[in-house]
C-alpha positions in Angstrom: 95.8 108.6 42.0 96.7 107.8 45.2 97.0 107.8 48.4 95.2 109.5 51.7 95.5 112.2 49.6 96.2 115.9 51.2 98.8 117.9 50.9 100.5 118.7 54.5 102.0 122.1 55.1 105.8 122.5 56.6 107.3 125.8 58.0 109.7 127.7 55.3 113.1 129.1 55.9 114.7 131.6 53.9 117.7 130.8 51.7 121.2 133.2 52.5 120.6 135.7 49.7 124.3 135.2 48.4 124.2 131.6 48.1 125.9 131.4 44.6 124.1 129.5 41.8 126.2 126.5 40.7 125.4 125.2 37.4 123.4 121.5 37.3 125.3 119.7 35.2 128.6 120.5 36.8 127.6 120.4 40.8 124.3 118.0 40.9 124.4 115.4 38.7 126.1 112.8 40.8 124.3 113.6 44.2 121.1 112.8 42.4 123.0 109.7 41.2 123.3 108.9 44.7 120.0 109.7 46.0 118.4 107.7 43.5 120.5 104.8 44.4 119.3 104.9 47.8 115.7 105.3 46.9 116.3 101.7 44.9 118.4 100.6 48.2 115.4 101.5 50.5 113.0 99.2 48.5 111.9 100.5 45.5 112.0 98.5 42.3 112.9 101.9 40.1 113.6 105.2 39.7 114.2 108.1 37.0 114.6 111.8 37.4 114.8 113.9 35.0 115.9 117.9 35.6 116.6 121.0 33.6 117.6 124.1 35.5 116.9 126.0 31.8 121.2 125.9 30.9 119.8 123.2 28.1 122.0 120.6 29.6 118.7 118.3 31.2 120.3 115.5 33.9 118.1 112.0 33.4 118.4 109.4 35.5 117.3 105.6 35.7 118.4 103.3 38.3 116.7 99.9 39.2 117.1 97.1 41.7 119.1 94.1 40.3 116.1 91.9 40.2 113.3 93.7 38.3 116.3 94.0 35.4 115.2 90.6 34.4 111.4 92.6 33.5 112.7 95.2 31.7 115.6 97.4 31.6 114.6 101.1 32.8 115.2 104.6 31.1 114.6 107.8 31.8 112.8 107.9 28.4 110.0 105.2 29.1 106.7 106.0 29.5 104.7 105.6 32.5 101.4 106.3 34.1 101.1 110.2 35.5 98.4 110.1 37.9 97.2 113.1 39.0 99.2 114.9 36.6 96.6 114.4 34.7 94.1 117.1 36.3 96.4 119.8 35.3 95.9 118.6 32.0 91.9 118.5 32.1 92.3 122.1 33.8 94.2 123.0 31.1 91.5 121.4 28.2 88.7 123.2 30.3 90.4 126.7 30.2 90.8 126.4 26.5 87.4 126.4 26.0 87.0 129.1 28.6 88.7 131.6 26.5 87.1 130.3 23.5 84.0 131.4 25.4 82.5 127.7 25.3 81.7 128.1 28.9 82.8 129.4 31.9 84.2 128.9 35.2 81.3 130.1 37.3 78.8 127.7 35.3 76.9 125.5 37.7 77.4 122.1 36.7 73.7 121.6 36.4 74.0 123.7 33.4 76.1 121.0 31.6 75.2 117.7 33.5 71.4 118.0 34.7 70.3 115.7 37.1 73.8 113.7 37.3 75.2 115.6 40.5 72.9 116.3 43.5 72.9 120.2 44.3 75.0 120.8 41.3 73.1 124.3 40.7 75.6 125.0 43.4 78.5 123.5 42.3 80.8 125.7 39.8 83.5 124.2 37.3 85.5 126.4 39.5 85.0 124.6 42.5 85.1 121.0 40.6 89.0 122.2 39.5 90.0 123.8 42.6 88.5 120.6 45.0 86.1 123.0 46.9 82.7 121.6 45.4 82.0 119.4 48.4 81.5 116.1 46.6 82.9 112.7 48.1 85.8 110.7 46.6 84.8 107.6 44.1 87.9 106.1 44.7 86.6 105.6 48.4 83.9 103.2 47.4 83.9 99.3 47.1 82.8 98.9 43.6 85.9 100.7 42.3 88.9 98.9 44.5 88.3 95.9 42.6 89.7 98.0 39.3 92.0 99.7 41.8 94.3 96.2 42.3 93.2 95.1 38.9 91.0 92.4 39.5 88.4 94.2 38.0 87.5 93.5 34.5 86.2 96.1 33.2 86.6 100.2 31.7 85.0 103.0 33.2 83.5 106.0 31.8 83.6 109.6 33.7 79.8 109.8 34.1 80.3 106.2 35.6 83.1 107.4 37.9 80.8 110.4 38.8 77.7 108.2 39.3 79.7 106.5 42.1 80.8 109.8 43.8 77.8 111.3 43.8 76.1 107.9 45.6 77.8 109.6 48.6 76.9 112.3 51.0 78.7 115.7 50.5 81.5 116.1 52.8 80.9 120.1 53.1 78.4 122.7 51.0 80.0 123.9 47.9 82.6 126.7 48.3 83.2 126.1 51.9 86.3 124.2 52.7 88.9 122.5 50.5 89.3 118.9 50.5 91.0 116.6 47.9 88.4 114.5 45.6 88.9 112.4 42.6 85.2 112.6 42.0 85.8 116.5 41.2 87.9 115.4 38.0 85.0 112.8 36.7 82.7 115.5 37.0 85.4 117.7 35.2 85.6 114.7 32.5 81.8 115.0 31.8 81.3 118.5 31.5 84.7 118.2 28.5 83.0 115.5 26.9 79.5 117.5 26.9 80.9 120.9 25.7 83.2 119.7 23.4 81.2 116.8 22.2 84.7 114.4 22.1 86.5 112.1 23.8 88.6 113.0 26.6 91.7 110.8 24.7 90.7 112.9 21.5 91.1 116.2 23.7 94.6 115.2 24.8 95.4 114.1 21.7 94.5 117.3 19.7 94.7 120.2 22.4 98.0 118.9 24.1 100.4 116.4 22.6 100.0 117.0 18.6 100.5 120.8 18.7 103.1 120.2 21.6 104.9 117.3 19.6 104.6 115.4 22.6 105.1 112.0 20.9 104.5 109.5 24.1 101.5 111.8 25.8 98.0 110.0 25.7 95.0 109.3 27.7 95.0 105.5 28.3 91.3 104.2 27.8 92.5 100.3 28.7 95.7 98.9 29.6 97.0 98.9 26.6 100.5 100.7 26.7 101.7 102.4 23.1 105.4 102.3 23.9 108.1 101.0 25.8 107.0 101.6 29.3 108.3 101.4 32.6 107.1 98.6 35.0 105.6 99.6 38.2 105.2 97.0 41.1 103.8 96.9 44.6 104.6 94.1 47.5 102.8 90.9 47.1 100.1 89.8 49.5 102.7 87.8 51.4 105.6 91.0 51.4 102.7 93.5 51.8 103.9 95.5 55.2 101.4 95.4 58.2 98.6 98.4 58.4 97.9 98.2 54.5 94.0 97.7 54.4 92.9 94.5 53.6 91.5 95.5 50.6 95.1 96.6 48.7 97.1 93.8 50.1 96.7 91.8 46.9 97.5 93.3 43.7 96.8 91.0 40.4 100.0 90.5 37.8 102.8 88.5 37.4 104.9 87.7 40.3 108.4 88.6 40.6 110.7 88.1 43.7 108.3 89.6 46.4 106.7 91.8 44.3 103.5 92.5 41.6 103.9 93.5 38.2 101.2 96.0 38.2 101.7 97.5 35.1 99.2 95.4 32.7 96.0 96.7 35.4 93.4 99.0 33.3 93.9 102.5 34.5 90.5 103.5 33.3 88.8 104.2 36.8 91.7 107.0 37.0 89.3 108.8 34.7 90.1 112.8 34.1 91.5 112.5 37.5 95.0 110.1 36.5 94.5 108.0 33.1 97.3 110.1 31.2 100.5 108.5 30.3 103.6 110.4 29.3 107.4 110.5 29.7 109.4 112.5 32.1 110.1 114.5 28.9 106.9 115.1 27.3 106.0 116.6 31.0 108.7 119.2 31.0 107.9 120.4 27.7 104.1 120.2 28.7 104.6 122.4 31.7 107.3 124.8 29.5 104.2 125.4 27.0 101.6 126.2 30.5 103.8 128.2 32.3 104.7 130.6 29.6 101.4 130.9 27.8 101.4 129.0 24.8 98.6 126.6 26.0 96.5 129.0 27.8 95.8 133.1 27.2 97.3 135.1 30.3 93.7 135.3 31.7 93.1 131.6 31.8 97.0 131.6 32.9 96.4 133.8 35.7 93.1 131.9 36.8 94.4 128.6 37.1 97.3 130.2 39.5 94.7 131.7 41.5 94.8 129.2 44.8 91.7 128.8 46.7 92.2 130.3 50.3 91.1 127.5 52.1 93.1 125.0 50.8 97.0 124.5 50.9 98.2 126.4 47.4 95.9 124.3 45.5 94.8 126.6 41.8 93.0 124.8 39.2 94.5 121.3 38.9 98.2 122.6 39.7 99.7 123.1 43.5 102.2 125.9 44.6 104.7 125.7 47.4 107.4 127.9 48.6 110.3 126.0 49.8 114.1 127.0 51.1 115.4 126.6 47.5 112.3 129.1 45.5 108.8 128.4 44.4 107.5 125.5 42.4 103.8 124.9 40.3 103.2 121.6 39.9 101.5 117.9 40.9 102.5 115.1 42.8 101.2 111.9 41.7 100.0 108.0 42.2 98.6 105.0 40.9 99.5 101.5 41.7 103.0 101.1 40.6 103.6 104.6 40.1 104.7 107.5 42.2 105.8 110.7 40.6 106.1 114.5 41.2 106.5 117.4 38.3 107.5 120.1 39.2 108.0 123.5 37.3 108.9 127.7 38.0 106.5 130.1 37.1 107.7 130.6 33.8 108.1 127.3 32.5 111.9 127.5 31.9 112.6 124.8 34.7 111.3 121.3 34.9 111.7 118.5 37.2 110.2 115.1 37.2 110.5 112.0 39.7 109.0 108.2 39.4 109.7 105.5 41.8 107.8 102.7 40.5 106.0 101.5 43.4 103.2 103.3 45.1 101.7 102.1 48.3 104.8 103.0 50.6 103.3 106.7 50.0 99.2 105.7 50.1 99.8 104.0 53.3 102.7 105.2 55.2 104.0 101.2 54.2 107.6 101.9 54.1 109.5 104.8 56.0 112.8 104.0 54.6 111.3 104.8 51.3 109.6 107.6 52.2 112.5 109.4 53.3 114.8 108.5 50.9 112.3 109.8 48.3 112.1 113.1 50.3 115.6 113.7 50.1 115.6 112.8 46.5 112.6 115.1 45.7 113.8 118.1 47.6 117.5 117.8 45.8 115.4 117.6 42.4 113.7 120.7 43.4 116.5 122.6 44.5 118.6 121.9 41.4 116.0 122.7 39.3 115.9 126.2 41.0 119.5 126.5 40.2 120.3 126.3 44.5 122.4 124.0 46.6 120.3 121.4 48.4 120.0 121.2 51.8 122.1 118.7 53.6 119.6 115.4 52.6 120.1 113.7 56.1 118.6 116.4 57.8 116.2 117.8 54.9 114.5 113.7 55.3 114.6 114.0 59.1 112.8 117.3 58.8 109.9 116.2 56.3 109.7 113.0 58.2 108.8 114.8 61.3 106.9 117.7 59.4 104.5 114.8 57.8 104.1 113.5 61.2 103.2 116.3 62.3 101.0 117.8 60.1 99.0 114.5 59.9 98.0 114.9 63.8 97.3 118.6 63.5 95.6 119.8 60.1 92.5 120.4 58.8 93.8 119.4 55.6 95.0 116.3 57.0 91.2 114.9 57.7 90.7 113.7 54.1 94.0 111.6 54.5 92.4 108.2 55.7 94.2 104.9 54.8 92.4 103.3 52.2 91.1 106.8 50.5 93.4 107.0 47.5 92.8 110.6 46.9 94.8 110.6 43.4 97.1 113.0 44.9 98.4 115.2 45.8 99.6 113.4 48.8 102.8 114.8 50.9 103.6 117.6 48.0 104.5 119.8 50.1 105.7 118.2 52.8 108.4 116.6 50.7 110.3 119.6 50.3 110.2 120.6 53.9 113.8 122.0 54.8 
């Protein structure tokens, strides 16, 4: 989850139509080497990238700042926490049963949870998925930042998570406006559960990662991690940077050389809206299997493409962008200790994946040199995944610097971006890329 949450739009300039493709492996390898380094060099405590540009030669990456070494040593294969990556998998679960004709997208969710969400009659599943339904974010409220910086002891359940959303006033009437709410996702958590009568980790586990092989894919229900896993860590209260609320200045975990180990925190309040873990692998085969239809029947396919036209490129729990380098479907992502964007074409046969394992440089605007370091990374990732040259990095993190800037003064999009909101992405998606 994460973060004032909204995606910020950035102006687009065309590529020179005879810019020549130069293969991944040979020609981008080593600048992603070096971006990565500077991400670490900036401040973060990790980083691992993973790309395929569909020549079957995937680049992964893992560097790591000297001190968090003595933790763990980081690869590119551990597993880590996904975020909001996770809402393109509960889109994904609800289509299914869409095509199975188990219900449909223009329900009201009245019809499958009466009485739970005030004017719910109108409310669609649609408008849960696509963030138009109005309803205030959980993640907002004081009874759920104590799980957020893990001093809260105890799980969560999605009607729980909705329960807390709902306490709040609607932010618009259904179908309206767009705006970026976590609460959404628990609602979309509760209607699985009720449908299918299962578990939403039992949905993962037998819709997605069996018949995908995906091996390290789950929906974490504790804190209990299933494999070797990457640590994530944020500032401790005496290293947080000024303007973090007082709230998320102090993270519980083990202490380590400025820094909280974050990664033994219950991501249960995540909910349908970011409790999935994976690997930077298990995504790119994940998004393979969506893009080119082996998950979802062209008609589902096609729906969850279909962005909502008040809201920037958002479809049914995946975002779309054009940028100077081609078009990407994907999330961005965040929960404490994790930040990550996956990334994918249209057709599946070109992945990308980035984590930097810290988060609230991103939820907070806490750390610029961070921020634009990751920009640069994140817009080279995209661009070799689309087979192009990046932009020159200096100027492509100038450029998104002053686009997110911008935008935050002067969208409508930008209004649900309020420190201390951690809108479980998507965050600067867009922006990121901004050439």
């Amino acid at each position: 989850m994460t973060r004032r949450g909204s995606v910020r739009l950035f102006a687009v300039s065309a590529l020179v139509a005879s810019v020549a493709v130069v293969p991944m492996a040979e020609a981008s390898s080593g600048e992603l080497d070096r971006l990565a380094r500077e991400v670490v060099d900036a401040g973060a405590p990790g980083v691992v990238v993973r790309v395929d540009d569909g020549s079957g030669r995937p680049v992964e990456i893992a560097e790591q700042a000297r001190w968090a070494r003595r933790d763990h040593l980081l690869k590119a294969s551990d597993v880590f926490r996904v975020g909001s990556s996770t809402k393109t998998v509960m889109a994904t679960l609800v289509l299914q049963l869409v095509a199975e004709g188990k219900l449909a997208l223009a329900d009201p969710v009245e019809k499958w949870l009466p009485g739970k969400v005030p004017g719910g009659k109108a409310i669609t599943v649609r408008m849960l998925l696509n963030h138009t339904s109005g309803l205030a974010d959980y993640t907002a409220d004081p009874a759920v930042v104590p799980s957020i910086v893990g001093k809260g002891r105890r799980g969560w359940t999605s009607a729980e998570l909705l329960a807390v959303g709902v306490k709040h006033d609607p932010l618009f009437a259904p179908g309206t406006k767009w705006d970026y709410s976590n609460t959404n996702y628990a609602a979309i958590g509760a209607v699985l559960e009720r449908v299918s009568g299962a578990g939403l980790a039992d949905l993962v586990r037998d819709r997605i990662a069996r018949p995908l092989n995906l091996a390290h894919t789950y929906y974490a229900t504790d804190s209990t991690w299933r494999a070797r896993h990457v640590r994530g860590y944020e500032p401790d209260a005496e290293h947080m940077p000024p303007g973090v609320p007082v709230e998320f200045r102090d993270f519980a975990g083990p202490r380590r050389d400025g820094h909280v180990d974050v990664s033994g925190n219950d991501p249960s309040w995540g909910g349908a809206a970011g409790a999935v873990v994976s690997t930077a692998r298990d995504l790119a085969r994940f998004h393979t299997a969506l893009m080119s239809g082996k998950l979802l029947p062209a008609a589902e396919l096609a729906e969850m493409r279909t962005t909502t036209p008040s809201g920037p490129g958002y479809g049914l729990g995946i975002q779309t962008g054009t940028t100077p380098c081609g078009e990407f479907w994907g999330h961005d992502a965040g929960l404490p200790g994790y930040f990550s964007v996956s990334v994918t074409d249209r057709t599946g046969s070109r992945t990308a994946t980035m984590l930097v394992a810290t988060e609230t440089w991103v939820e907070f605007g806490s750390n610029p040199k961070i921020a634009t370091a990751s920009k640069a990374l994140q817009t080279a990732m995209l661009c070799t995944m689309l087979g192009r040259p990046a932009p020159n990095s200096t100027t492509v993190s100038d450029a998104a610097h002053q686009a997110a800037i911008g935008s935050s003064r002067t969208t409508d999009i930008e209004e649900s971006a309020r420190p201390g909101r951690r809108s479980a992405y998507p965050a600067s998606f867009r922006a990121q890329f901004a050439g």
